[in-house]
C-alpha positions in Angstrom: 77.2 61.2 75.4 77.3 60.2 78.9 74.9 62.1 81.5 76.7 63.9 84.4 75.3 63.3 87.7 73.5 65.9 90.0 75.4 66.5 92.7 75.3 69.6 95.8 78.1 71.8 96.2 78.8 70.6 99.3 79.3 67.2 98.1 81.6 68.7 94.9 84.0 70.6 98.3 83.9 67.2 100.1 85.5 65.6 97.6 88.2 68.0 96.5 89.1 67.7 100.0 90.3 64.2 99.8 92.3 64.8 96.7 94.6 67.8 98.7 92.3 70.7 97.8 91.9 73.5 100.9 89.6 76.0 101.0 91.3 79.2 101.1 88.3 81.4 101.4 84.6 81.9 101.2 82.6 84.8 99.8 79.1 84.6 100.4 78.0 81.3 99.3 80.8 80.5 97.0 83.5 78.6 98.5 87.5 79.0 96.8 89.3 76.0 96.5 93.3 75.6 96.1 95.7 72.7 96.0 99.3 73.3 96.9 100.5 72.8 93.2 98.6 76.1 92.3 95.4 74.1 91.1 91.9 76.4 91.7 88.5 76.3 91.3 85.4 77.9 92.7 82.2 76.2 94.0 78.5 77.7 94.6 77.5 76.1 97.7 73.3 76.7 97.6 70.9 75.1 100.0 69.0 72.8 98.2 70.3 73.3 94.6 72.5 70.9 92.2 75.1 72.0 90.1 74.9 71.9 86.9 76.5 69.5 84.0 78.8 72.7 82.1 79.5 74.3 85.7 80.2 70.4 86.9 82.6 69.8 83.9 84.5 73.1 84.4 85.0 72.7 88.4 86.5 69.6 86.7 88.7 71.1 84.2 90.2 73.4 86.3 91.1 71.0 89.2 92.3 69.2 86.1 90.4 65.6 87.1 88.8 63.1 84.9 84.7 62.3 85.5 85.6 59.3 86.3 88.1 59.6 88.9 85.8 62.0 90.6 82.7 60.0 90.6 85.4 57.0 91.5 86.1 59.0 94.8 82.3 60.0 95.8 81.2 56.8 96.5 84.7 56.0 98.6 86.1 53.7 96.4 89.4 56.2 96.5 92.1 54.8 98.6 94.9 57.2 100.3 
C-alpha cells in the first residue's frame, strides 16, 4: 500500500484551483469547493495541521481525481 503524503489545507485548495475548482464559500475554517460540472468537496483549512490520509483520499474521491494526478500537479508538473 502506498503512503499518502501530508499535506495543509491550504495547499489541498491551491491545487483544486488549477484544476477549475472555485471556492463558493467559507464557514469558519472550512473552505467549499465547486467546479462548474457540479463536482464538490470541502476542505478544513487549520493553522498548522496536515490532513489526514482517509480525509485526503475522500477530498479525492469526491473531486473525482486520481493520487497521482493530484500529487502530479503539486509539484507544477501540470500544464494548462
Amino acid at each position: 500500500m502506498t503512503r499518502f503524503p501530508s499535506l495543509e489545507g491550504k495547499e489541498i485548495v491551491s491545487v483544486l484551483e488549477r484544476y477549475g475548482f472555485v471556492v463558493e464559500r467559507q464557514r469558519g475554517s472550512h473552505i467549499f469547493l465547486k467546479h462548474p460540472d457540479g463536482r464538490a468537496t470541502v476542505v478544513p483549512v487549520h493553522a498548522g495541521e496536515t490532513i489526514g490520509p482517509g480525509l485526503f483520499a475522500k477530498i479525492l474521491r469526491d473531486v473525482e481525481l486520481h493520487r497521482e494526478d493530484f500529487l502530479k500537479d503539486k509539484k507544477g508538473k501540470r500544464q494548462k
